[in-house]
LUMKOLRO-607330 format. One record per residue (C-alpha): residue in three letters; residue number from 1; x, y, z; chain. Coordinates in Angstrom, 1 decimal, padded with zeros to 4 digits. Example, Ala and Ser with C-alpha at 12.3 -4.5 7.8 and 13.67 -1.06 7.14 Angstrom:
<nodes>
<ALA 1 <012.3 -004.5 007.8> A>,
<SER 2 <013.7 -001.1 007.1> A>,
</nodes>
This chain:
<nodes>
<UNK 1 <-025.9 019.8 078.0> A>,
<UNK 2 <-027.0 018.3 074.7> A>,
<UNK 3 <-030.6 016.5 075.0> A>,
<UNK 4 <-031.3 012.9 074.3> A>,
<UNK 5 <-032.8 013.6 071.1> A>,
<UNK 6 <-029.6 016.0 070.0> A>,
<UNK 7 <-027.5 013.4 071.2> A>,
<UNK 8 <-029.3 010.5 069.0> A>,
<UNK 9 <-029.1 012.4 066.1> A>,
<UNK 10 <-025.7 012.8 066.6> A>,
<UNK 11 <-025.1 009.1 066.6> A>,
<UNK 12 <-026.8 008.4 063.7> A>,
<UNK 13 <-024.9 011.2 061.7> A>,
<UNK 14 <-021.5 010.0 062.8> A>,
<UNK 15 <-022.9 006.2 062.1> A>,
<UNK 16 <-023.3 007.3 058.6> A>,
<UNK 17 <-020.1 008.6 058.3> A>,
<UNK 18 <-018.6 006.3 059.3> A>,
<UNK 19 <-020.2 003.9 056.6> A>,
<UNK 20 <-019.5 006.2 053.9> A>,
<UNK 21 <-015.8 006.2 054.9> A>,
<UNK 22 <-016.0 002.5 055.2> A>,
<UNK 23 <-016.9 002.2 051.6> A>,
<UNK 24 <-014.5 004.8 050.6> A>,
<UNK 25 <-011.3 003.0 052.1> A>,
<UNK 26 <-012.3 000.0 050.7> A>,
<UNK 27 <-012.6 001.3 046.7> A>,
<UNK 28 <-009.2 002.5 047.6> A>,
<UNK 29 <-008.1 -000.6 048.5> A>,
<UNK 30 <-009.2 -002.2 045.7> A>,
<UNK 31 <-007.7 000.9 043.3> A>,
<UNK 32 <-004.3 000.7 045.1> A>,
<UNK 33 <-004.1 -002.9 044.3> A>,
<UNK 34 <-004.2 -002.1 040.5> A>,
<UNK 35 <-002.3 000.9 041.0> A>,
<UNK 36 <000.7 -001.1 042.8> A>,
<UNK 37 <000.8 -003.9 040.3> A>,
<UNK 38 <000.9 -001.6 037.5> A>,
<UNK 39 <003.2 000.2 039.1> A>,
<UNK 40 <005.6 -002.7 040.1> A>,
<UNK 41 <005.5 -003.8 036.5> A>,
<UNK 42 <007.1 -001.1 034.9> A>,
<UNK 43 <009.5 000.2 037.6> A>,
<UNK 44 <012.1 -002.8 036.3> A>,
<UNK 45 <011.7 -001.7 032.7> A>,
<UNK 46 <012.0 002.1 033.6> A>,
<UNK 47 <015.3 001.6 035.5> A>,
<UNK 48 <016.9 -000.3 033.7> A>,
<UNK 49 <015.9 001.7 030.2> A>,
<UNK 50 <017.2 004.7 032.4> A>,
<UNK 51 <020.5 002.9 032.7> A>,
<UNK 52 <021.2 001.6 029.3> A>,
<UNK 53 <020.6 005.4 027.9> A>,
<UNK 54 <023.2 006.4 030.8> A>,
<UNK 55 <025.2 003.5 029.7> A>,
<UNK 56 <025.3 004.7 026.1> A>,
<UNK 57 <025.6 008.6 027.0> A>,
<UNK 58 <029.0 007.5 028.3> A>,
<UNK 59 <030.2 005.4 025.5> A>,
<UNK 60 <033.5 007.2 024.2> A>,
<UNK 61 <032.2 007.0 020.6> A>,
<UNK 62 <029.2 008.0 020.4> A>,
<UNK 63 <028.1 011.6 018.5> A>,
<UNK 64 <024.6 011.9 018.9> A>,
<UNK 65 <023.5 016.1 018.5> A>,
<UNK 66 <020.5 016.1 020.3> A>,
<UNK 67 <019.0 018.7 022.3> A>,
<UNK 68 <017.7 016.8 025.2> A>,
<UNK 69 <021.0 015.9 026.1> A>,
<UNK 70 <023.3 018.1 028.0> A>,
<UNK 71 <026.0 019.1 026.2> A>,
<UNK 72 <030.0 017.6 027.5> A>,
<UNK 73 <031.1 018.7 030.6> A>,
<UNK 74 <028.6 021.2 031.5> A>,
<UNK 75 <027.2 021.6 034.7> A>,
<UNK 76 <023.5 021.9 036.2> A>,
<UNK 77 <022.4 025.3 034.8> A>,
<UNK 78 <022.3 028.4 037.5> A>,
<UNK 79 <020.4 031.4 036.0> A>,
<UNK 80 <018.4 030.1 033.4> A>,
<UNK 81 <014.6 029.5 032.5> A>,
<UNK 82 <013.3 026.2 034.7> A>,
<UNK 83 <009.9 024.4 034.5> A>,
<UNK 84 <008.7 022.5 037.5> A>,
<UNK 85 <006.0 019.8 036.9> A>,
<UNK 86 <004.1 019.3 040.4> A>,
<UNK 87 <002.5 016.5 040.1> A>,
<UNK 88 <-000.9 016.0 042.9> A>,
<UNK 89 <-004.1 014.2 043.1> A>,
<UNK 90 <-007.3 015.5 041.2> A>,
<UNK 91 <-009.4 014.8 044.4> A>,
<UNK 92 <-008.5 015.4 048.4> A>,
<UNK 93 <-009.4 013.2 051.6> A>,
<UNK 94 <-005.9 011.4 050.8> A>,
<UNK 95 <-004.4 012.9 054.2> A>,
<UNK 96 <-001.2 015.0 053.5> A>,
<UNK 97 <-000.1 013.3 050.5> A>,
<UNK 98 <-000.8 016.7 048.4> A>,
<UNK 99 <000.4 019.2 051.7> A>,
<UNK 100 <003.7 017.6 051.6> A>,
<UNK 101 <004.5 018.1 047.7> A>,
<UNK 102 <003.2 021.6 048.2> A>,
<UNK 103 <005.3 022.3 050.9> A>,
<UNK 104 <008.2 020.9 048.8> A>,
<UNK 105 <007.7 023.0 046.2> A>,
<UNK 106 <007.3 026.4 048.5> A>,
<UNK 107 <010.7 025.3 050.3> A>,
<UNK 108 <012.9 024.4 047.5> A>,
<UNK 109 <011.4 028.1 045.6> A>,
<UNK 110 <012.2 029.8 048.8> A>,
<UNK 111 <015.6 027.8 049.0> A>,
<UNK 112 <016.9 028.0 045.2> A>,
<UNK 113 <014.0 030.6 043.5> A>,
<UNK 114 <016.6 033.7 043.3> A>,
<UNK 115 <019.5 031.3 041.3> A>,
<UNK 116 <016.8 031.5 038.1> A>,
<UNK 117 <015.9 033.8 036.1> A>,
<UNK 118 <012.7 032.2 036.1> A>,
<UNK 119 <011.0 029.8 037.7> A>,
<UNK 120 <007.6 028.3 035.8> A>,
<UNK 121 <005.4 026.3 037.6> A>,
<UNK 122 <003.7 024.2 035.4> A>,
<UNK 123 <000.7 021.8 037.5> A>,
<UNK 124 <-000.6 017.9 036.8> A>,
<UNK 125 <-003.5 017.4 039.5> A>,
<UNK 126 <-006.1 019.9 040.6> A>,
<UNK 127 <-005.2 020.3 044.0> A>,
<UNK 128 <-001.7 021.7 043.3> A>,
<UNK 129 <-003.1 023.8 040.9> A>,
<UNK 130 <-005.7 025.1 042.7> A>,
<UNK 131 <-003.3 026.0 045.6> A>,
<UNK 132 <-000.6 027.7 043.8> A>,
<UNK 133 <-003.2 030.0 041.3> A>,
<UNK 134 <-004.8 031.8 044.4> A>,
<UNK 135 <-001.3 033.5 045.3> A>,
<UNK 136 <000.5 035.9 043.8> A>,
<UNK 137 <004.9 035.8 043.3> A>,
<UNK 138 <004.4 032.9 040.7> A>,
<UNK 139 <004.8 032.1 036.8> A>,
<UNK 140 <002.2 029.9 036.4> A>,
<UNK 141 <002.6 027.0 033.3> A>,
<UNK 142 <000.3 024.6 031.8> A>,
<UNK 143 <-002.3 023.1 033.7> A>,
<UNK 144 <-002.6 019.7 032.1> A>,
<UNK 145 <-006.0 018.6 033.1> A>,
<UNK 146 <-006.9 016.3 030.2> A>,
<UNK 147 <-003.9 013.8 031.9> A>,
<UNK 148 <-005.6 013.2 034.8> A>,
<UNK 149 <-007.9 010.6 036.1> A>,
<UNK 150 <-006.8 006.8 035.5> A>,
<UNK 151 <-002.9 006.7 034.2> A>,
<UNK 152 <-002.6 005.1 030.5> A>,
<UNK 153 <000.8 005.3 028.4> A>,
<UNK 154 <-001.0 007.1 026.0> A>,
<UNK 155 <-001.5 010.2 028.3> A>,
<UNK 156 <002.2 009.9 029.6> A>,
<UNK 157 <003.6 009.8 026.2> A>,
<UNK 158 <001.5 013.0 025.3> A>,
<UNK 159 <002.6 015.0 028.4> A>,
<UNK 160 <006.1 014.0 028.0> A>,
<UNK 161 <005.9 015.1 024.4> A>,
<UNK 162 <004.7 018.2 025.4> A>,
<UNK 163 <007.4 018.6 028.1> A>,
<UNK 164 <010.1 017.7 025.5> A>,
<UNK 165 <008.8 020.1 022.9> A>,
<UNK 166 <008.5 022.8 025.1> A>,
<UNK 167 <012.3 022.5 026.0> A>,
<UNK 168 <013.9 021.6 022.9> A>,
<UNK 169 <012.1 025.1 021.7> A>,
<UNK 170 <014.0 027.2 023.8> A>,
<UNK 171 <011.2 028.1 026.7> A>,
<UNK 172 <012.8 026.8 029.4> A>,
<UNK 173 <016.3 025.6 030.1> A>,
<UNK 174 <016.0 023.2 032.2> A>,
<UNK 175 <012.6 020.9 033.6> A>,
<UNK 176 <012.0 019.4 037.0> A>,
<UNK 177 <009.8 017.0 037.9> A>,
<UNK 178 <008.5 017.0 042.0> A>,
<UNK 179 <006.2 014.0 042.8> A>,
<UNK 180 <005.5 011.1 045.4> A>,
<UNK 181 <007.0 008.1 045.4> A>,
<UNK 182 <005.0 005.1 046.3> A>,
<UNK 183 <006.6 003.4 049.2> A>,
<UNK 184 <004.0 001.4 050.8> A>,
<UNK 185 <000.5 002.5 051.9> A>,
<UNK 186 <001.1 005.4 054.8> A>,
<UNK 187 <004.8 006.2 053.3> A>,
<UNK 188 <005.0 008.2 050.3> A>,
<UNK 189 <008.1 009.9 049.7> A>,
<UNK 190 <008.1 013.6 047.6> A>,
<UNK 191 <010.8 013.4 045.4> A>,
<UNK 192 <012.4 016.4 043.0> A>,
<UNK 193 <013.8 014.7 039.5> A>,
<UNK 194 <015.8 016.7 036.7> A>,
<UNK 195 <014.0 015.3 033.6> A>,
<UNK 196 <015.6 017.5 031.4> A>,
<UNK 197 <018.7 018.1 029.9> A>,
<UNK 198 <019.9 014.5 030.4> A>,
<UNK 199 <023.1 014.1 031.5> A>,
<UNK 200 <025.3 011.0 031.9> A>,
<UNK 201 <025.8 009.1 035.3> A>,
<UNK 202 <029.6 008.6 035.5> A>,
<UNK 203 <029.0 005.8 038.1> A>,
<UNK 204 <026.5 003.6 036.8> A>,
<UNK 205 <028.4 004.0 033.2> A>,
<UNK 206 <031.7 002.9 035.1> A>,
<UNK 207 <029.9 -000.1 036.0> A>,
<UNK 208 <029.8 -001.8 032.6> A>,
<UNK 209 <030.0 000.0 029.6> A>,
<UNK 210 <027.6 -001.1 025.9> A>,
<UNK 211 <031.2 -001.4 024.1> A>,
<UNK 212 <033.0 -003.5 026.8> A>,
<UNK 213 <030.1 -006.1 027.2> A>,
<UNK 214 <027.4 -005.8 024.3> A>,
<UNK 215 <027.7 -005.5 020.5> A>,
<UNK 216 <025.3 -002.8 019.5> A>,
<UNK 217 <023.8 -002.8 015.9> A>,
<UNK 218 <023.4 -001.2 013.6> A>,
<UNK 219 <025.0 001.3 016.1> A>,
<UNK 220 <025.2 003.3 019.1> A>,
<UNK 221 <024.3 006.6 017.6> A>,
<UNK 222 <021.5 005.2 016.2> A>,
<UNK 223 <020.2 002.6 019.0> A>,
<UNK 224 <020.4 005.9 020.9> A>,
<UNK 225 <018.4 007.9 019.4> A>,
<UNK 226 <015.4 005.0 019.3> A>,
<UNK 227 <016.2 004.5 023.1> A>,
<UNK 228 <015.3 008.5 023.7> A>,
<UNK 229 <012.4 008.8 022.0> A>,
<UNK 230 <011.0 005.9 024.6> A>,
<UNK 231 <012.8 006.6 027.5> A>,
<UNK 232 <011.0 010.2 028.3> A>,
<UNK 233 <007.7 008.6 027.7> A>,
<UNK 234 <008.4 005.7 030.4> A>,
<UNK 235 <009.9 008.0 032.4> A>,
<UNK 236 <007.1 009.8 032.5> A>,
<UNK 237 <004.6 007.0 032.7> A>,
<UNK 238 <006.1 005.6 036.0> A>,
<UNK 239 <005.9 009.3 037.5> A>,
<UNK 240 <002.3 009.2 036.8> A>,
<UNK 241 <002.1 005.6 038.1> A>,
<UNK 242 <003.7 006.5 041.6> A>,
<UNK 243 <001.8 009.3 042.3> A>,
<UNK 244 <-001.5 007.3 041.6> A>,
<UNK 245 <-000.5 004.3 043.9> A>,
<UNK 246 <000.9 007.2 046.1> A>,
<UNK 247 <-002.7 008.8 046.0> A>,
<UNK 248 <-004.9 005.6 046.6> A>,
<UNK 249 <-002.5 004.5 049.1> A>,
<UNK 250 <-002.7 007.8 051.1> A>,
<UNK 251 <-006.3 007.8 051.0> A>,
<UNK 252 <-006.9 003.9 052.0> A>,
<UNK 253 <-004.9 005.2 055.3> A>,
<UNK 254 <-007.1 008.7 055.6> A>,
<UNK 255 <-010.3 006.5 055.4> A>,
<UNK 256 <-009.1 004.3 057.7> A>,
<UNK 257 <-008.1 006.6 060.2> A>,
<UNK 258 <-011.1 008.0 059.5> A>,
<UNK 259 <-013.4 004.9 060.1> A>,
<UNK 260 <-011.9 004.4 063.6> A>,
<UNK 261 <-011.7 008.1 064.7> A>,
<UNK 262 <-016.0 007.4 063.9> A>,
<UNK 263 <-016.1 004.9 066.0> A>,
<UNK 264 <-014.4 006.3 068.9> A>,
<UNK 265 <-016.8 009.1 068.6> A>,
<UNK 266 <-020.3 007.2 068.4> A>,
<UNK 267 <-018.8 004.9 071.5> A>,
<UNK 268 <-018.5 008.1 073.3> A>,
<UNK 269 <-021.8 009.7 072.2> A>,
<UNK 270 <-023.1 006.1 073.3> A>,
<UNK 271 <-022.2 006.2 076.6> A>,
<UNK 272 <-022.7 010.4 076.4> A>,
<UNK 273 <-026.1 009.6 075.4> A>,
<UNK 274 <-027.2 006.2 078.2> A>,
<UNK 275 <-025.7 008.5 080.7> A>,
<UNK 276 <-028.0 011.3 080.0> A>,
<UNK 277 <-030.7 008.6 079.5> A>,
<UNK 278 <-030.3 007.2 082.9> A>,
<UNK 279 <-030.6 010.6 084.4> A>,
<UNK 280 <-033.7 011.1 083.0> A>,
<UNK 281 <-035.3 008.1 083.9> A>,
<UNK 282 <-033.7 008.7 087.8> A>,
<UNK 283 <-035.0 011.9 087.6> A>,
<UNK 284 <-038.1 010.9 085.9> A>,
<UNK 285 <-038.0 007.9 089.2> A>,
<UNK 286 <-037.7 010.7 091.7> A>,
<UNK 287 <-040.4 013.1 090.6> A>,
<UNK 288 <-043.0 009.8 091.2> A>,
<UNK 289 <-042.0 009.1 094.5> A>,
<UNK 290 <-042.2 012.6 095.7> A>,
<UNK 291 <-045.6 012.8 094.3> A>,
<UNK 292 <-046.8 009.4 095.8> A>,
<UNK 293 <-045.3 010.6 099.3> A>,
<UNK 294 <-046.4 013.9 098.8> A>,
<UNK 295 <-050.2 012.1 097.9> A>,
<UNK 296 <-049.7 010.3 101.3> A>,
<UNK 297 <-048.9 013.1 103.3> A>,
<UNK 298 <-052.0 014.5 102.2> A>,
<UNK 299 <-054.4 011.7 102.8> A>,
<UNK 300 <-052.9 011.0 106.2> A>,
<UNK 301 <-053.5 015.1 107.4> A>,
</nodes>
């Protein structure tokens, strides 16, 4: 049985903790808070630039060469060179929200790895990167360290330049993205996007079509090709901001659960600790009276 002394210092240990994961849940807070506003800002803009390239893609007249688009009628590449872009968190203590994109990634490789003829795995966040580069069995890509910390436009527009270069010169075929998406603080949902080739949404371009309901100038082809030179880069830019709300969000719950899971413990050691206390002192109680009785006993022979 631990001691009273073990037992206070264990107390004052958890106490400590317990304020240190105080603090952290509430720079969280105030980080998710920025990251969700940012993040609500420019998922409007990002859909609905995603729909009017869609929109375009399907216009009948259009003949844009470009070789980020998929070319007519051809289906999702089987058997070719793909890039997968896991996107984590740079630091840990944010509860699973880097175990489940992990565990994505190692069942969709087990599930589709053999249709490939490669499969790269390319890495934005330390954590996934320092998971996957300790085992063996995989092509390892770019770790793109310099993106990571706070999210800017700049950094997303550099990576998705990067991405964009790399698959217009022939390396890889086809390019994945797998990330979180930031439902609300303790929901984050991993999610596996095809980036590149772009290809055309027959439904959403059914809905209303740029010729039937817009007059585009100076003219498709060329509104087009403004349109994709943006559209990775935002694309790209709310990726980064849904993992980073995704990330603070996760960790505001960790700490949390955290901060509690302390307190249950001290109450615990608390009562661990006045029970031991009280034993003592009984104990402490006893060994007086026997001594007083036994001092009576003696006096009285």
């Amino acid at each position: 049985m631990a001691s009273i002394k073990d037992l206070k210092t264990r107390i004052g240990s958890v106490k400590n903790t317990q304020q240190t994961t105080k603090a952290m849940k509430m720079v969280s807070a105030a980080k998710l808070r920025r990251a969700q506003d940012a993040l609500i800002s420019n998922r409007p803009y990002a859909k609905q630039l995603g729909v009017l390239v869609d929109h375009m893609l399907a216009t009948p007249r259009i003949s844009l060469d470009s070789a980020v688009l998929a070319k007519e009628g051809a289906t999702p590449i089987v058997g070719g060179r793909i890039l997968l872009l896991i996107v984590t968190s740079d630091r840990g203590l944010c509860a699973g929200f880097n175990a489940t994109i992990i565990k994505t990634a190692m069942k969709w490789l087990a599930e589709n790895g053999r249709k490939y003829e490669s499969v790269t795995f390319s890495f934005l966040g330390k954590r996934g990167y320092d998971f996957f580069r300790s085992r063996r069995g995989f092509i390892h890509g770019d770790y793109f360290e310099e993106y990571g910390g706070k999210v800017t436009f700049k950094k997303a527009n550099d990576l998705a330049k990067k991405l964009v270069d790399s698959f217009v010169a022939g390396e890889y075929e086809e390019v994945k993205i797998l990330y979180n998406v930031f439902q609300n603080a303790i929901s984050q949902i991993p999610t596996l996007e095809e980036f590149l080739p772009l290809r055309p949404k027959a439904a959403e371009a059914a809905e209303a079509s740029p010729d039937a309901n817009v007059i585009v100038k100076p003219d498709t082809t060329q509104v087009l090709a403004a349109l994709l030179s943006k559209h990775f880069a935002v694309q790209t830019f709310r990726v980064m901001l849904e993992s980073q709300a995704g990330e603070q969000g996760a960790r505001m719950s960790a700490m949390e659960n955290a901060t509690k899971n302390a307190g249950e413990m001290i109450r615990k050691l608390t009562l661990q600790y006045n029970k031991q206390r009280q034993a003592n002192i009984t104990k402490e109680l006893l060994e007086i009276i026997s001594g007083s009785e036994s001092s009576k006993s003696q006096a009285a022979s």
